[in-house]
MIGUMAR-399525 format. One line per 8 residues: number of its first residue (from 1); for each residue x, z, y of C-alpha. Coordinates in pm, 1 decimal. Last residue first. Layout:
# residues N
NUM	X:Z:Y; ... $
# end
This chain:
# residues 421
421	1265.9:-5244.6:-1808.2; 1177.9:-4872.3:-1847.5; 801.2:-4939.5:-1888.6; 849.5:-5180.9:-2127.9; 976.1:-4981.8:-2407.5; 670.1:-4771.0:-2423.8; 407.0:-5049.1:-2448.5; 622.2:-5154.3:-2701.0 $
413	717.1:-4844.9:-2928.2; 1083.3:-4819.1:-3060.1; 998.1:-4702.7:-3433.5; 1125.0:-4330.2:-3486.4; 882.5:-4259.8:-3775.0; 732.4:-4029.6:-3599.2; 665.4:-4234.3:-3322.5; 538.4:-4527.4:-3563.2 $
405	277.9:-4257.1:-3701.8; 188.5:-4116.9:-3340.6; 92.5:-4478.5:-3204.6; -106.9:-4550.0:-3561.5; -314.6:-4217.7:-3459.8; -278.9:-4198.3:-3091.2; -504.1:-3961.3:-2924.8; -300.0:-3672.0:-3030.0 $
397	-400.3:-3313.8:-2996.4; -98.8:-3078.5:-2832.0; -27.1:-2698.4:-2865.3; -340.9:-2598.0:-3037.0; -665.8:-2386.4:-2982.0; -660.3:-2483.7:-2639.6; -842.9:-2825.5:-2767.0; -1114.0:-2555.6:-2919.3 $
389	-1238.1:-2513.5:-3240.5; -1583.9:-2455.9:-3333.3; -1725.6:-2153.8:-3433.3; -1738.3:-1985.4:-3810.7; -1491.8:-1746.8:-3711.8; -1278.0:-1712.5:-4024.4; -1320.9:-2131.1:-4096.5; -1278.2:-2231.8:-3809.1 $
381	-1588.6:-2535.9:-3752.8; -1521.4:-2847.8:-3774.2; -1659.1:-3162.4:-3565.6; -1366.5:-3172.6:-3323.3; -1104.4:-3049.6:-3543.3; -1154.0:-3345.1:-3801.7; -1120.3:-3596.5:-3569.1; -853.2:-3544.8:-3447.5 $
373	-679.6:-3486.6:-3817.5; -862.6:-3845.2:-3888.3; -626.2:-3989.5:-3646.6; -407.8:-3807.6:-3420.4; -119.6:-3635.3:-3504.6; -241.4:-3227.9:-3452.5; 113.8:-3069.8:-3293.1; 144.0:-2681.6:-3261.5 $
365	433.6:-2503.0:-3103.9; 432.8:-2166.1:-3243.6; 401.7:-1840.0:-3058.0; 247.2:-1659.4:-3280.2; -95.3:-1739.7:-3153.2; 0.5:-2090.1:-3212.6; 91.8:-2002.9:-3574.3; -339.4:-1828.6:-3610.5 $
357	-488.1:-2206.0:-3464.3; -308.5:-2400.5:-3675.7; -397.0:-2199.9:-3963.2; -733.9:-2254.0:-3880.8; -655.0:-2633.4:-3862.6; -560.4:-2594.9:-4222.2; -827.6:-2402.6:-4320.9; -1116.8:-2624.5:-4171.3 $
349	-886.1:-2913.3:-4374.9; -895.4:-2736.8:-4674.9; -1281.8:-2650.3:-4617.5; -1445.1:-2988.1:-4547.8; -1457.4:-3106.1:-4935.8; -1865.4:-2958.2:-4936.8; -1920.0:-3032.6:-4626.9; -1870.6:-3391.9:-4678.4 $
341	-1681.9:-3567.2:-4357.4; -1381.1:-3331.9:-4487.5; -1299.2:-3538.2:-4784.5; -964.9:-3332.8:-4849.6; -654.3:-3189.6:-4661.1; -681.0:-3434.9:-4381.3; -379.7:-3652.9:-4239.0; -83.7:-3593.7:-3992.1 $
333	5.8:-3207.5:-3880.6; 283.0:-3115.5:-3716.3; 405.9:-2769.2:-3693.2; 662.8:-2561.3:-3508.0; 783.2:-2262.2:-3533.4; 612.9:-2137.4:-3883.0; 513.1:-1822.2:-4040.0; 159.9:-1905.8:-4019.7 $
325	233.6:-2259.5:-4152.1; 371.3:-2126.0:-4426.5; 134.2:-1838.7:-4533.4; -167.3:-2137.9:-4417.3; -35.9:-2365.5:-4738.2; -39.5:-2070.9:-4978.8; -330.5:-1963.7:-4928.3; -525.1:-2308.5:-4859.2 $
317	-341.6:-2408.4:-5201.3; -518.4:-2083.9:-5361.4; -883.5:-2192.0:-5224.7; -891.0:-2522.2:-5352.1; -757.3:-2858.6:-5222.8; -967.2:-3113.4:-5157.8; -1173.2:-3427.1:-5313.8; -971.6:-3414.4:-5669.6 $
309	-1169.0:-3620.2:-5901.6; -1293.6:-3569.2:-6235.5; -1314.8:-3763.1:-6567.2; -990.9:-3683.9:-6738.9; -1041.9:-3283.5:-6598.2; -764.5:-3147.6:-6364.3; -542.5:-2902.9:-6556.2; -210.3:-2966.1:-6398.4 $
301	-378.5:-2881.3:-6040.3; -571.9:-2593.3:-6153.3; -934.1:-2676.3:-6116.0; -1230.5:-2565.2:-5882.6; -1567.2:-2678.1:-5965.2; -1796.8:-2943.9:-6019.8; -1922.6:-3053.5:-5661.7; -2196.1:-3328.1:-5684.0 $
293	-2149.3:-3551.0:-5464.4; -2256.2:-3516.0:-5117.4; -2493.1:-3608.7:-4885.3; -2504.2:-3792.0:-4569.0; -2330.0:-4123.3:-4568.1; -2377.4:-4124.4:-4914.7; -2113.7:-4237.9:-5194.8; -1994.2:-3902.2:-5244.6 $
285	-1650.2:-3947.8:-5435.3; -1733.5:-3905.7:-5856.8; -1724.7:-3620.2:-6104.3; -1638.2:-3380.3:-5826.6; -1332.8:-3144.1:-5783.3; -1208.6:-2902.2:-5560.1; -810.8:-2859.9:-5631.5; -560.9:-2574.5:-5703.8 $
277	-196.7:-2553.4:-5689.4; -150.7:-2830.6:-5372.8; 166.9:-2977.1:-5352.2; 465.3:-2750.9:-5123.3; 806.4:-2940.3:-5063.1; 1041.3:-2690.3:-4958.8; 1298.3:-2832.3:-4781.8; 1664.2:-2774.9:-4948.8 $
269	1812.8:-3092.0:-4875.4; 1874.3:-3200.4:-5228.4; 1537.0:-3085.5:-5338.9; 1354.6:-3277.9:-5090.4; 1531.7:-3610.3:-5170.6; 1476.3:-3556.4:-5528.4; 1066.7:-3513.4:-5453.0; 1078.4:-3834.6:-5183.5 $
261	1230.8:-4031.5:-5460.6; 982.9:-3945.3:-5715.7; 764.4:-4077.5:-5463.6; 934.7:-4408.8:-5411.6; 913.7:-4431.1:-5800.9; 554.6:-4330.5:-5852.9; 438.7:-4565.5:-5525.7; 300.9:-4875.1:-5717.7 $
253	66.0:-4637.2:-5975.8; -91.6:-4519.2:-5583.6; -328.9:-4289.0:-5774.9; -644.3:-4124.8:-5611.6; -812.1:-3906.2:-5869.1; -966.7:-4008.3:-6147.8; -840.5:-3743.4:-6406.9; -538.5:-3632.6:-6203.0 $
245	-327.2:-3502.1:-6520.7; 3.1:-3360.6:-6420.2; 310.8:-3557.2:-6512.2; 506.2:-3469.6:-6201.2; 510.3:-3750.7:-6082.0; 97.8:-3747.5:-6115.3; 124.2:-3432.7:-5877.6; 292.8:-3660.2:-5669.6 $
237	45.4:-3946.6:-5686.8; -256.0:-3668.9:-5636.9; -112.0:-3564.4:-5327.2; -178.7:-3851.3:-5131.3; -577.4:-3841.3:-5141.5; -533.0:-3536.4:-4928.1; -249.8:-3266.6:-4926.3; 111.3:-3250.1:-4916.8 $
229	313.7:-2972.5:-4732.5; 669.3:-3033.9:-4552.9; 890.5:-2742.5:-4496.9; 1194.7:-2738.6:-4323.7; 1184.6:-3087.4:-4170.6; 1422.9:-3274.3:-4007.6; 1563.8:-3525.0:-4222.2; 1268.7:-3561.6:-4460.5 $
221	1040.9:-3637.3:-4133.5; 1236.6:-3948.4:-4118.6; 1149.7:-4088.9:-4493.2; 796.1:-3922.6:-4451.4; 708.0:-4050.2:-4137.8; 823.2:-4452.3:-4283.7; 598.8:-4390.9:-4626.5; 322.4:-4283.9:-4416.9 $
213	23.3:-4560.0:-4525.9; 160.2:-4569.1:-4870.3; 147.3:-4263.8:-4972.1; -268.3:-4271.4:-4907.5; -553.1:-4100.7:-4900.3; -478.8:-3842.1:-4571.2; -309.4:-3565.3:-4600.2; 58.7:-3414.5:-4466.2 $
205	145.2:-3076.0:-4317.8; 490.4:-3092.3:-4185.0; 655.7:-2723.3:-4078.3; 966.7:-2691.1:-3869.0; 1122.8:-2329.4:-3955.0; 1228.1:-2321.9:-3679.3; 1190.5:-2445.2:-3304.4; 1198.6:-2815.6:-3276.1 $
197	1409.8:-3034.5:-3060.1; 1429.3:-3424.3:-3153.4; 1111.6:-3499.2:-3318.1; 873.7:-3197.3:-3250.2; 986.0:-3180.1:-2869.4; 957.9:-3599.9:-2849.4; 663.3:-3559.8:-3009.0; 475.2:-3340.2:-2731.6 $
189	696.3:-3513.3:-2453.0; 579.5:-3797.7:-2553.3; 186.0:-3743.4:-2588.5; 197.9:-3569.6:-2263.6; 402.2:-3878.6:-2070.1; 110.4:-4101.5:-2248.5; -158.8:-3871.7:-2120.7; -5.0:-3821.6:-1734.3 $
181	2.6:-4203.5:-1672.6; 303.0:-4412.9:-1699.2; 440.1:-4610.2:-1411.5; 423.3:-5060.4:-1429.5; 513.9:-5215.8:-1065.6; 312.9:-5559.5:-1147.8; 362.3:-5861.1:-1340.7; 579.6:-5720.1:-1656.8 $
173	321.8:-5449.4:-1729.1; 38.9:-5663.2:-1747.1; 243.8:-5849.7:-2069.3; 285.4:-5506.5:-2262.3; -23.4:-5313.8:-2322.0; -297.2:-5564.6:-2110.0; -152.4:-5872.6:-2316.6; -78.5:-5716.1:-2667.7 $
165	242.9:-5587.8:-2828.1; 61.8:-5280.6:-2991.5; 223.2:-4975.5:-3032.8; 129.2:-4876.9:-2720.5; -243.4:-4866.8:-2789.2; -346.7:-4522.6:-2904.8; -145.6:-4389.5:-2570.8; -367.6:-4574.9:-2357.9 $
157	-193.7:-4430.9:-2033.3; -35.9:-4745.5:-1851.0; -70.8:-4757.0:-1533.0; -7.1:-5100.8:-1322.3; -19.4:-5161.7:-950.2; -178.7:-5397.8:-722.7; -482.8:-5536.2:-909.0; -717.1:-5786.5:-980.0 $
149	-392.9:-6041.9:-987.6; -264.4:-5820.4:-1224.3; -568.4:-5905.5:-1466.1; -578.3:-6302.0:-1457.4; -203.6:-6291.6:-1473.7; -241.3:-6112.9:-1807.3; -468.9:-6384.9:-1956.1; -268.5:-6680.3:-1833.4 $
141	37.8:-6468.0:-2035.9; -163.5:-6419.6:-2290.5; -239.7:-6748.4:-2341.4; 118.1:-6906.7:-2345.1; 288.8:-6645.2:-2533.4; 36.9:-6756.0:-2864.1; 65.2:-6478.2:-3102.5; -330.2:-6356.1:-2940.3 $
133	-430.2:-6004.6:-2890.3; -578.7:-6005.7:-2542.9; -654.5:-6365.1:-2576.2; -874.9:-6337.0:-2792.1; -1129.2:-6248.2:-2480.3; -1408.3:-6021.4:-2633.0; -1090.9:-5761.2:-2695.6; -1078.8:-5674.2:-2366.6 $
125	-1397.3:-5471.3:-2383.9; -1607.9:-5509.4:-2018.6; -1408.0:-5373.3:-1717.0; -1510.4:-5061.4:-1572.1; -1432.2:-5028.9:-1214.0; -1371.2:-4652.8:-1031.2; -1411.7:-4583.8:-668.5; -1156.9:-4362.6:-476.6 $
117	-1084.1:-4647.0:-243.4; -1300.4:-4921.3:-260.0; -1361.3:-5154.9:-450.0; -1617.1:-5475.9:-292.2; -1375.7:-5763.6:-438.7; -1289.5:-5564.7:-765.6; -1708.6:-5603.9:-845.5; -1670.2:-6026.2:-767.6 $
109	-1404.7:-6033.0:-1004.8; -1537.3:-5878.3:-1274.3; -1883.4:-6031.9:-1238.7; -1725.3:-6385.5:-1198.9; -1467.3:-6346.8:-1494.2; -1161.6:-6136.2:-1572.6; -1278.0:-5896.2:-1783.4; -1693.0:-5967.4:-1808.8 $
101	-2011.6:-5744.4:-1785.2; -1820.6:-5511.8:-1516.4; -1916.4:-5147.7:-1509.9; -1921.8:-4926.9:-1169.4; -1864.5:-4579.5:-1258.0; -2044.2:-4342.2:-978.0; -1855.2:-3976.8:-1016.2; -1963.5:-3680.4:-1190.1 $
93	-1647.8:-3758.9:-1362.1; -1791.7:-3629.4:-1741.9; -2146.5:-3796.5:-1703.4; -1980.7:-4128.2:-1564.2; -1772.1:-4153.3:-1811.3; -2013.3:-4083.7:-2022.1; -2208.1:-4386.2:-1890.0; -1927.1:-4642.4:-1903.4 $
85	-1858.8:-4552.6:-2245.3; -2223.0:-4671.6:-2346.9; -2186.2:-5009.1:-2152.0; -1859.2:-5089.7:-2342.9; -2008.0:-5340.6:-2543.7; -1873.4:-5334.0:-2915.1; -2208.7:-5394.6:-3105.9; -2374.6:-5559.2:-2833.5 $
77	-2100.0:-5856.5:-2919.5; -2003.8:-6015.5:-2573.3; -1852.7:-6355.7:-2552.3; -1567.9:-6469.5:-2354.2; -1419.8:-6806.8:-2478.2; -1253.3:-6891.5:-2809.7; -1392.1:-6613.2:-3004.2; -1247.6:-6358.9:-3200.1 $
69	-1435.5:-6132.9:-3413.3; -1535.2:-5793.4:-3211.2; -1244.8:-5484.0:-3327.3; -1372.1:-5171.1:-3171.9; -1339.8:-5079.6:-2806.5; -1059.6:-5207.6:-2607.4; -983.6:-5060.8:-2224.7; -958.3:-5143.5:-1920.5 $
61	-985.7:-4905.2:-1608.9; -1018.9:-5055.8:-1246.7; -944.4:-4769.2:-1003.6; -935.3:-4748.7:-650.6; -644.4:-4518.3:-494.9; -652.0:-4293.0:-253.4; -403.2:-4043.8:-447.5; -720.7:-3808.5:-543.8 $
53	-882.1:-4132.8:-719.4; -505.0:-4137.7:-890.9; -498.3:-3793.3:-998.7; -865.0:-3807.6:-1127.3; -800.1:-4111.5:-1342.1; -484.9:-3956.3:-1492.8; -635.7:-3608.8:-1551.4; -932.3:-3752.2:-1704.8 $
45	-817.5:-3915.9:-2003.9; -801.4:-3682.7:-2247.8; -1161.0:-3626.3:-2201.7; -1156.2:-4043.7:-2304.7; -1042.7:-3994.4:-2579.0; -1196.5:-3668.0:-2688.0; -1559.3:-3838.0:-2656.3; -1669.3:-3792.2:-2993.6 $
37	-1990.7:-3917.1:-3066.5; -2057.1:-4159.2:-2881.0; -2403.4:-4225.5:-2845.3; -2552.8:-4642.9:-2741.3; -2570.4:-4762.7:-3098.6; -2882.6:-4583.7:-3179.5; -2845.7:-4521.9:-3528.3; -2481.2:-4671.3:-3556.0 $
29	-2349.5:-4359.7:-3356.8; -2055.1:-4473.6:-3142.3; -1669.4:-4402.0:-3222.4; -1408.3:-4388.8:-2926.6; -1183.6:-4682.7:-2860.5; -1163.0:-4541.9:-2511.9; -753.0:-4626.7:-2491.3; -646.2:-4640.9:-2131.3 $
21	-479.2:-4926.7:-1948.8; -519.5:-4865.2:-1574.8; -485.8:-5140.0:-1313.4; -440.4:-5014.1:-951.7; -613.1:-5105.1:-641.6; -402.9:-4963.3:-288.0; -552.4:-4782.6:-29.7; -395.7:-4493.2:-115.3 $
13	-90.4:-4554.9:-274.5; 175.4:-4371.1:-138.1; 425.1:-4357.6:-354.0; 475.0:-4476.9:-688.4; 731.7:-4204.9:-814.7; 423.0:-3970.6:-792.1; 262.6:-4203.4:-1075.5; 531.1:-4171.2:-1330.4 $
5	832.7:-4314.1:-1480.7; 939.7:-4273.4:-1841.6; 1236.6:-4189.6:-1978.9; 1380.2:-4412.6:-2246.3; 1318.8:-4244.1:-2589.3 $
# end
C-alpha cells in the first residue's frame, strides 16, 4: 500500500477552503425520517474536521447518503436529504454547521462565497447529481471541476467510499493538492498491521449470510491466517460439505465445490478451521421488523431438524469460538454470528464481540471489519456485563464495510491509489 500523505504535509492552511470527502451514509429511523440512529460514522469523523478548523481552515464536507434514483438534473428526494446529518453534526461539534440545499448550485455556491475560516459547509447528498457515479468520463469530470473550484485543497477521509471510482472519491482528487485525513490513514494502518504484520496466532472470525459475498477475503485470509472461525448464514454451506443436515438453513448449492476447496486448503496449511457445533434454531426467519420468530431450541450441528433453520450459533460454538479468540494475537472480525437484529439470535454475535473485548485485554490487537459487525457492537450489549460496549473496547472499528472487504482481499483501492499519484 502506497503511503499516504497527510494534512500536516499541507502546510499552512489557514485561510485557505478545503474540500473534504467523508462517508456519513449513516442509517435514519423510517418512523420519523429525521433520527439517525447510529452516528459512528460520522463520530469517526471528528478528529479530521476538528484538526483542520484548528489549522484555520474552512470546511465544506460532502458526503453521499443512501442510494436516491438517478436523475438527469439535481433533484432532492426527502428520503435521502442530508438535513438530519447536518444537525448531529452540529450537536456533536458544538459548532454552527451551515447546510447547502444543492452541491454545486446557487445555494452551494453562494454559502462557500461568505466561508470563513473555521466554519464548516454541508453540501446537500452528492448522489442527487448522477453525475457523481456516472461511466461517462465526460460528466464527471464537469461535475468534479464544479467542486474543486469551491475549494482550494482536497481531503479525502470517507474511508467507506474509496473503493468506489466516483467523481468526489477519485476525479476531485486529480484537480486539487489531494492529502488523506486522519480516519482513512487509521483505517490503513489498522489493516495494513492485520494484513501484512500480525502478532500470533492470527485469528479470522467470519459471519454474515453469504459465501459468496467474501469468497476473495477468504482466498487471501487462507494465506495468513492461523485460525479462521465460520459463523452466520455462511456456515450452513460448509456444514452442508460436510454432509450435515441444515434443514432450511441458508444454502449457497452453487458454492459446495469452492467451499470444499476452502476446507482442503485449510487442512493443507494447518489453520484450524472452526464451524459452529451447536446452532439456535427457529421453524422460520422472523419476518417482523420487531418481533421474533419463534425460537425452537438448540441443535447439534449434524442433527439440525429437516424443517428448521439455523439463526445463530448455540452456546457450545460461543465456547469454543471465544477460547480461540481469547488466546489470540490478533483478530479480525467480518460478518455476524447469527440474526442479531432479533434478540433472540443476538447472543453469538454479543459473545463474539465479548470475546473481543476479553483478547484486547490480553494484549491482542483487535480489528471489527465494518459492516453489520459495526453495527452490531453499537446496539449490543456484552454479554457478561450486560452494558454496552464501548469503541475503546477494541483495537480498531471499521467504517468501511465493502472498503475493508476489497482491503482484505488485497484489491488496489481507488480513492487510495490516487492519492500517491
Amino acid at each position: 500500500m502506497a503511503t499516504l500523505k497527510t494534512i500536516k504535509e499541507l502546510g499552512d492552511i489557514r485561510g485557505k477552503k478545503v474540500l473534504l470527502r467523508v462517508d456519513f451514509n449513516v442509517p435514519i429511523s423510517k418512523t420519523d425520517g429525521k433520527t439517525i440512529t447510529d452516528d459512528g460514522r460520522i463520530r469517526a469523523e471528528l478528529p479530521t474536521i476538528k484538526e483542520l478548523l484548528a489549522a484555520g481552515a474552512s470546511v465544506i464536507i460532502m458526503t453521499h447518503l443512501g442510494r436516491p434514483k438517478p436523475q438527469s438534473a439535481f433533484e432532492v428526494e426527502s428520503e435521502f436529504s442530508l438535513a438530519p446529518v447536518a444537525k448531529r453534526l452540529n450537536e456533536l461539534l458544538n459548532v454552527s454547521v451551515e447546510f447547502a440545499t444543492d452541491t454545486v448550485g446557487e445555494d452551494a455556491r453562494n454559502k462557500v462565497e461568505m466561508l470563513k475560516s473555521g466554519q464548516i459547509l454541508l453540501l446537500e447528498n452528492l448522489r442527487f447529481n448522477q453525475a457523481e457515479t456516472s461511466k461517462d468520463a465526460l460528466q464527471r469530470a464537469e461535475f468534479a471541476q464544479k467542486l474543486a473550484d469551491m475549494a482550494d485543497i482536497f481531503v479525502s477521509d470517507g474511508f467507506g467510499v474509496v473503493h468506489r471510482k466516483h467523481t468526489s472519491v477519485y476525479d476531485v482528487a486529480k484537480l486539487l493538492p489531494a492529502v488523506s485525513g486522519k480516519l482513512v490513514q487509521k483505517e490503513v494502518e489498522a489493516l495494513s498491521k492485520v494484513m501484512d504484520n500480525p502478532g500470533r496466532p492470527l485469528t479470522v472470525v467470519l459471519g454474515g449470510s453469504k459465501v459468496s459475498d467474501k469468497l476473495g477475503v477468504i482466498v487471501n485470509l487462507l494465506k495468513i491466517a492461523d485460525n479462521i472461525l465460520v459463523g452466520g448464514g455462511m456456515a450452513y454451506t460448509f456444514l452442508a460439505v460436510l454432509g450435515y443436515e441444515i434443514g432450511t438453513s441458508l444454502l449457497e448449492a452453487d458454492q459446495i465445490e469452492t467451499v470444499k476447496g476452502y476446507i482442503q486448503q485449510a487442512k493443507e496449511r494447518n489453520i484450524k478451521l472452526l464451524l459452529p457445533a451447536d446452532v439456535v434454531v427457529a421453524k422460520e426467519f422472523p419476518a417482523s421488523e420487531t418481533g421474533d420468530a419463534e425460537l425452537e431450541g438448540v441443535f447439534v450441528s449434524d442433527a439440525i431438524p429437516a424443517d428448521k433453520m439455523g439463526l445463530d450459533i448455540g452456546p457450545e460454538t460461543r465456547k469454543q469460538f471465544a477460547q480461540v479468540i481469547e488466546n489470540s494475537k490478533t483478530v479480525i472480525w467480518n460478518g455476524p454470528a447469527g440474526v442479531f437484529e432479533k434478540s433472540a439470535y443476538a447472543g453469538g454475535t454479543s459473545a463474539i464481540a465479548t470475546a473481543l473485548v476479553h483478547a484486547k485485554l490480553k494484549g491482542a490487537f483487535t480489528v471489527i471489519g465494518g459492516g453489520d459487525s459495526a453495527a452490531a457492537v453499537r446496539i449490543l450489549d456484552n454479554c457478561e456485563t450486560g452494558k454496552p460496549f464501548s469503541e475503546d473496547d477494541f483495537s480498531h472499528i471499521s467504517t468501511g464495510g465493502g472498503a475493508s472487504l476489497e482491503f482484505l482481499e488485497g484489491i488496489a483501492l481507488p480513492g487510495i491509489e490516487v492519492l500517491s499519484e
